[in-house]
DOBATOR-205416 format. One record per atom (N, C-alpha, C): atom name; x, y, z. Coordinates in steps of 0.2 Angstrom, whole numbers, plus 2048, in hexadecimal, padded with zeros to 3 digits. Layout:
BEGIN
{"CA"; {X; Y; Z}} ...
This chain:
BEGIN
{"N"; {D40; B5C; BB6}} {"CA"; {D39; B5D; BB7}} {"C"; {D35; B5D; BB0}} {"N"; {D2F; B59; BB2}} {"CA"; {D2C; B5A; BA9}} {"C"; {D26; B5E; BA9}} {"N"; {D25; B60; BA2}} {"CA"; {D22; B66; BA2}} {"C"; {D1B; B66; BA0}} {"N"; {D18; B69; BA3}} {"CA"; {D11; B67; BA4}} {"C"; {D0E; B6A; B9E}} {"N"; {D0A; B64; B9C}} {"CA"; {D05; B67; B96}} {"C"; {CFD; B69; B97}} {"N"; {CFE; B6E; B93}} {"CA"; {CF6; B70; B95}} {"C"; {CF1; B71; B91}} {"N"; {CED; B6D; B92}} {"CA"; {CE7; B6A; B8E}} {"C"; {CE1; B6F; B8C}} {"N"; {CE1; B6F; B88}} {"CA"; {CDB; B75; B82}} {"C"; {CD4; B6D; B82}} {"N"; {CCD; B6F; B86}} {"CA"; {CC7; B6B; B81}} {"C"; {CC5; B6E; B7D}} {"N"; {CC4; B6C; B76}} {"CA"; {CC2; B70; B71}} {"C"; {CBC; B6C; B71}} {"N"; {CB8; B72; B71}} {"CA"; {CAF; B6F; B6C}} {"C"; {CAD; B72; B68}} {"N"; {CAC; B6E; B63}} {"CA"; {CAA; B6F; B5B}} {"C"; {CA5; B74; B5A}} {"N"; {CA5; B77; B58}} {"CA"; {C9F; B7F; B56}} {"C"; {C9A; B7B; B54}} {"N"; {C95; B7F; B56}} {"CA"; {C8E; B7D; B52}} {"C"; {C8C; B81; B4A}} {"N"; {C90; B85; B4A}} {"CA"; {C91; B8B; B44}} {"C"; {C8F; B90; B45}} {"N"; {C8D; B91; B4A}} {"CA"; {C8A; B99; B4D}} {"C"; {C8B; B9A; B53}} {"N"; {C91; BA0; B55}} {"CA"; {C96; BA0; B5C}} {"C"; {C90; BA2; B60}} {"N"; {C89; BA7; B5E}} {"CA"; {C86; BAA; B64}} {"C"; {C80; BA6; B67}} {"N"; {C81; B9F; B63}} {"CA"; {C7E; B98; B64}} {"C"; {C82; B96; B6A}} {"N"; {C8A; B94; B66}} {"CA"; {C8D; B92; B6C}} {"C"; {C8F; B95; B75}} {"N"; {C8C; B9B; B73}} {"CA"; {C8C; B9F; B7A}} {"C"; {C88; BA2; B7C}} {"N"; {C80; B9C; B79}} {"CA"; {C7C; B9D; B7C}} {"C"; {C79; BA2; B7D}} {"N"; {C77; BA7; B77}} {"CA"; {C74; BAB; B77}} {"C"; {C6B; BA9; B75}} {"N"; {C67; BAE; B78}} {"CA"; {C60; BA9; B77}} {"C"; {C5D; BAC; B6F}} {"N"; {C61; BB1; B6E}} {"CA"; {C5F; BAD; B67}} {"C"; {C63; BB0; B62}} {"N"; {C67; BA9; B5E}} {"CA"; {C6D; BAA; B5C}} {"C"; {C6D; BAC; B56}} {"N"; {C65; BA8; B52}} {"CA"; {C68; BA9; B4D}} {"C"; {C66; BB0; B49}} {"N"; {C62; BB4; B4E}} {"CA"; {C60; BBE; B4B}} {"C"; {C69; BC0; B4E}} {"N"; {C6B; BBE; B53}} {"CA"; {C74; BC0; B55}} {"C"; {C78; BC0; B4F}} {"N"; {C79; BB8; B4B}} {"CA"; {C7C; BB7; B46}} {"C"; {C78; BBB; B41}} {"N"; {C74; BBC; B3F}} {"CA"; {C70; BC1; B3A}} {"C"; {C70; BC6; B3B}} {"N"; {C72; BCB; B3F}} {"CA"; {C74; BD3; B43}} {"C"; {C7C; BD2; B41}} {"N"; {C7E; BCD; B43}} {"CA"; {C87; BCF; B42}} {"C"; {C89; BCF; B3B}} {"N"; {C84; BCC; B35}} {"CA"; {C86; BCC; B30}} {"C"; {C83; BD2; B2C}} {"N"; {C7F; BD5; B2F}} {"CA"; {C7C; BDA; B2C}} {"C"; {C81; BE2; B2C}} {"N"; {C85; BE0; B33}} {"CA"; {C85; BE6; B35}} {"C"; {C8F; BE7; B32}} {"N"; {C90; BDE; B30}} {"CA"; {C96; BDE; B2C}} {"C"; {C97; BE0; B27}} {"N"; {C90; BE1; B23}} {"CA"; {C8D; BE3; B1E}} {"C"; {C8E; BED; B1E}} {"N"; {C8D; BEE; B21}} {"CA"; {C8C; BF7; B24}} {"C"; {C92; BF9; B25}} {"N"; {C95; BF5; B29}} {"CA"; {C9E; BF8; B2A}} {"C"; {CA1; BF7; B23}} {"N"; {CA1; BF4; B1D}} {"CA"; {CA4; BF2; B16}} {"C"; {CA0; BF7; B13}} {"N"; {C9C; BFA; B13}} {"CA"; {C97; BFE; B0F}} {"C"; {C9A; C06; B12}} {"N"; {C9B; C07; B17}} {"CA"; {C9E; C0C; B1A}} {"C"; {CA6; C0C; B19}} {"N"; {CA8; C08; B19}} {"CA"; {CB0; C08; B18}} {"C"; {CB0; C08; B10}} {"N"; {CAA; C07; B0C}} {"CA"; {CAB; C05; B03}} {"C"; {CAC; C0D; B04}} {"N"; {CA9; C10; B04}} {"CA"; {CA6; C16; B03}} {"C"; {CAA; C1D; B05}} {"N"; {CAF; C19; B0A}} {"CA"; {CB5; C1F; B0E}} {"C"; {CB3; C23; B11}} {"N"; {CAD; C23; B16}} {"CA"; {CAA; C26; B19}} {"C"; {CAB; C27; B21}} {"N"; {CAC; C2C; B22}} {"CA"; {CAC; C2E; B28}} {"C"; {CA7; C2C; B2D}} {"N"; {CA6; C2B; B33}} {"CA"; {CA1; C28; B37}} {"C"; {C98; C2E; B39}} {"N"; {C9F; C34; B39}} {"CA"; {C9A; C3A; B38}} {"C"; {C94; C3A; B32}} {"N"; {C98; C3A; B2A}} {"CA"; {C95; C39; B26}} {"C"; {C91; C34; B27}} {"N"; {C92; C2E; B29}} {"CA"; {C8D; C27; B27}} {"C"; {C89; C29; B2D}} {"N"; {C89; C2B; B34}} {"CA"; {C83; C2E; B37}} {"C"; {C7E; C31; B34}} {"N"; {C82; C35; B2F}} {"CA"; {C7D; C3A; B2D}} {"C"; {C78; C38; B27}} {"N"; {C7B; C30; B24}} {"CA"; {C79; C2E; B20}} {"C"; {C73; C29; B22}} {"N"; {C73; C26; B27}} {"CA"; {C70; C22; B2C}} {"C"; {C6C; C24; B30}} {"N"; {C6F; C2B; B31}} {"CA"; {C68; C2E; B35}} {"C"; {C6A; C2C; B3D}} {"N"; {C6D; C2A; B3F}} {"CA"; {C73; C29; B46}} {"C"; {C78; C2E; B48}} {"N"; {C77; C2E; B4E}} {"CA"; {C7E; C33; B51}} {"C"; {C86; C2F; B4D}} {"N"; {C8B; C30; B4E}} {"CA"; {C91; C2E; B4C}} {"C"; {C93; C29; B52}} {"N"; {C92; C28; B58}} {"CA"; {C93; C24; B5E}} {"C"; {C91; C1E; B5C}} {"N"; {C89; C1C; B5B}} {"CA"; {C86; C18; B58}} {"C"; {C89; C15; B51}} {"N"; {C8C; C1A; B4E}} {"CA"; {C8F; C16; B47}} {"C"; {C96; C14; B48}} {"N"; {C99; C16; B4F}} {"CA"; {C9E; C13; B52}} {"C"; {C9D; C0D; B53}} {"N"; {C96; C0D; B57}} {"CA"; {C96; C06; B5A}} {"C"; {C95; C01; B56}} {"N"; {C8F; C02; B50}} {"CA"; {C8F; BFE; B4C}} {"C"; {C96; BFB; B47}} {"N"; {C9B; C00; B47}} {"CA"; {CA0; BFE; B46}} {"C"; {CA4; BFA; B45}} {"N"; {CA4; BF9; B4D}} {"CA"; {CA6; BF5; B52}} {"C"; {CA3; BEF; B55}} {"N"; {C9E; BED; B51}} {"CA"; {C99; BE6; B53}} {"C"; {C97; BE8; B58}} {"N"; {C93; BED; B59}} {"CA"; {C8D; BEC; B60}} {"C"; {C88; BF0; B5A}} {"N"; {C83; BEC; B5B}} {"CA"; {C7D; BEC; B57}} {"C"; {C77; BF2; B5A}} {"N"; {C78; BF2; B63}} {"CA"; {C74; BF4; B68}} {"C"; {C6D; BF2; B68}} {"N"; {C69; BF6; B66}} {"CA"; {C61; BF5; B65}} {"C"; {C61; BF5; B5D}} {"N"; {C62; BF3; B5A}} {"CA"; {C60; BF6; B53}} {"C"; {C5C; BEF; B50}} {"N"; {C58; BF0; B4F}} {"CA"; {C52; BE8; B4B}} {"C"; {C57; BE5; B46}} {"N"; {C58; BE0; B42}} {"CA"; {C59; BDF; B3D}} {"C"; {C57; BE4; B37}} {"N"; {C51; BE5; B38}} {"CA"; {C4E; BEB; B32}} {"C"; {C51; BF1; B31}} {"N"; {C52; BF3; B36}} {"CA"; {C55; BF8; B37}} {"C"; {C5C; BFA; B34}} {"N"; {C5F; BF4; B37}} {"CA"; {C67; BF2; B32}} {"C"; {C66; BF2; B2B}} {"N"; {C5F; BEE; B28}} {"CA"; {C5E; BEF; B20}} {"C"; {C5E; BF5; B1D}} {"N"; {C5C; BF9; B22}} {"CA"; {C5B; C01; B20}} {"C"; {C60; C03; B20}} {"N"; {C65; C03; B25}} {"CA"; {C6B; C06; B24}} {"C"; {C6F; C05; B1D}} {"N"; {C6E; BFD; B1A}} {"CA"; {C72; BFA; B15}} {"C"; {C70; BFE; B11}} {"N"; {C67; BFF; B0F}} {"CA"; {C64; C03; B0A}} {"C"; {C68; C09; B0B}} {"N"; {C69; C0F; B10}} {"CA"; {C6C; C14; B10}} {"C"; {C73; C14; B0C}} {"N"; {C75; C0F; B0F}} {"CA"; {C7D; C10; B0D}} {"C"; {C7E; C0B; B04}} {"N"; {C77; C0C; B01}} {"CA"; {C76; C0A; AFA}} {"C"; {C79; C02; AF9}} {"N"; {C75; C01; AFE}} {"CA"; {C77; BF7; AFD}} {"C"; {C6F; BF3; AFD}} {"N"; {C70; BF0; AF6}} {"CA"; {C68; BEC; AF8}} {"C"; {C67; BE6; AFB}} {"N"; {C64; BE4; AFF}} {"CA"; {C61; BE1; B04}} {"C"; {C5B; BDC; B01}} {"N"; {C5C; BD6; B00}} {"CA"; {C58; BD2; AFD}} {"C"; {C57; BCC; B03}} {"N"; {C50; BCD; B02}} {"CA"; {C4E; BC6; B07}} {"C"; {C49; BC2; B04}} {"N"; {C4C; BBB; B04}} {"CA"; {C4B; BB4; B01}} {"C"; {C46; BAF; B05}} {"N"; {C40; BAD; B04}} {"CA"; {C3D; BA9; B07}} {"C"; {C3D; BA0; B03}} {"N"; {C40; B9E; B03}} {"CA"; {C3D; B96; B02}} {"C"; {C3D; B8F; B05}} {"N"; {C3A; B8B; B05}} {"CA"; {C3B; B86; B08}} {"C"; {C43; B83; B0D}} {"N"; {C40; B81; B13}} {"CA"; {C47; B7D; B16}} {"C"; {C4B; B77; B11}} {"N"; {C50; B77; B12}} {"CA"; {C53; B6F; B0F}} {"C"; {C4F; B6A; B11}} {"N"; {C50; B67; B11}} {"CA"; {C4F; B61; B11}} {"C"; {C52; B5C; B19}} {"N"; {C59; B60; B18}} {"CA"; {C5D; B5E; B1B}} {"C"; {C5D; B60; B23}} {"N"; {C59; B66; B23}} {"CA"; {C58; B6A; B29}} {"C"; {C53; B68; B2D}} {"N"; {C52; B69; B36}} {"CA"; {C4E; B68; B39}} {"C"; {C48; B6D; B3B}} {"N"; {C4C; B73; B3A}} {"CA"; {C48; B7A; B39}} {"C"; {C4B; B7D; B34}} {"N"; {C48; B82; B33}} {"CA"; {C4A; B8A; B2D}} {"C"; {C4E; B8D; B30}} {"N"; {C52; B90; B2C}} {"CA"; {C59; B94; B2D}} {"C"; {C57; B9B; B2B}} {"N"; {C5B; B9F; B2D}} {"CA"; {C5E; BA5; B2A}} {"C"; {C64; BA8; B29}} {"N"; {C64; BAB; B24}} {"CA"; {C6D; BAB; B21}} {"C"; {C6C; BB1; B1E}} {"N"; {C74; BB4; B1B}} {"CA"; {C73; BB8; B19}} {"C"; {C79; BB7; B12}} {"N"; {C77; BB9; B0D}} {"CA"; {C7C; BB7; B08}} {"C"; {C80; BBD; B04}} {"N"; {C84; BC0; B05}} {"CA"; {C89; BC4; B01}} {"C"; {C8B; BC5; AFA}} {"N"; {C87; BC7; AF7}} {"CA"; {C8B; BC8; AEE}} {"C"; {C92; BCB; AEE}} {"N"; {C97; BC7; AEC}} {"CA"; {C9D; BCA; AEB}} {"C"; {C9F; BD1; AE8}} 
């Protein structure tokens, strides 16, 4: 008996999953997930317990669970800037022209080593 093969369709990313799944608007998604990537490495730099980062945040510890954990919930981007600020990270935002290359303006977020 021959053994049946089972076919994977792959479709190529557009570079941003919460694009790919059709979220309506991906690109503040992918700007919250980097933000908040940026919170848990600031909290984890720091060896801080989630009580303590609550308290540094100004959040119950549930919510710095969540935030932990990649769920953003209602928080604005702004807001997430403020927490960076809390947690002694500076937050710099960049305005200049699109490439060239581009059909719209982006948003990104860029990490100093």
């Amino acid at each position: 008996m021959a053994k049946r093969k089972n076919v994977i369709e792959v479709i190529e990313s557009s570079g941003n999953v919460f694009a790919d799944l059709g979220f309506p608007s991906p690109d503040r998604e992918r700007l919250k997930a980097k933000l908040m990537l940026e919170i848990y490495r600031a909290i984890k730099d720091r060896q801080l317990t989630q009580v303590a980062a609550g308290e540094i945040l100004g959040i119950a510890q549930p919510h710095v669970s969540a935030l932990m954990n990649g769920r953003s919930g209602n928080y604005a981007v702004g807001r997430l800037f403020e927490f960076l600020n809390a947690l002694g990270c500076d937050v710099e935002i960049a305005v200049r022209p699109k490439s060239p290359y581009a059909v719209d303006g982006r948003t990104s977020v860029v990490v100093d080593p």
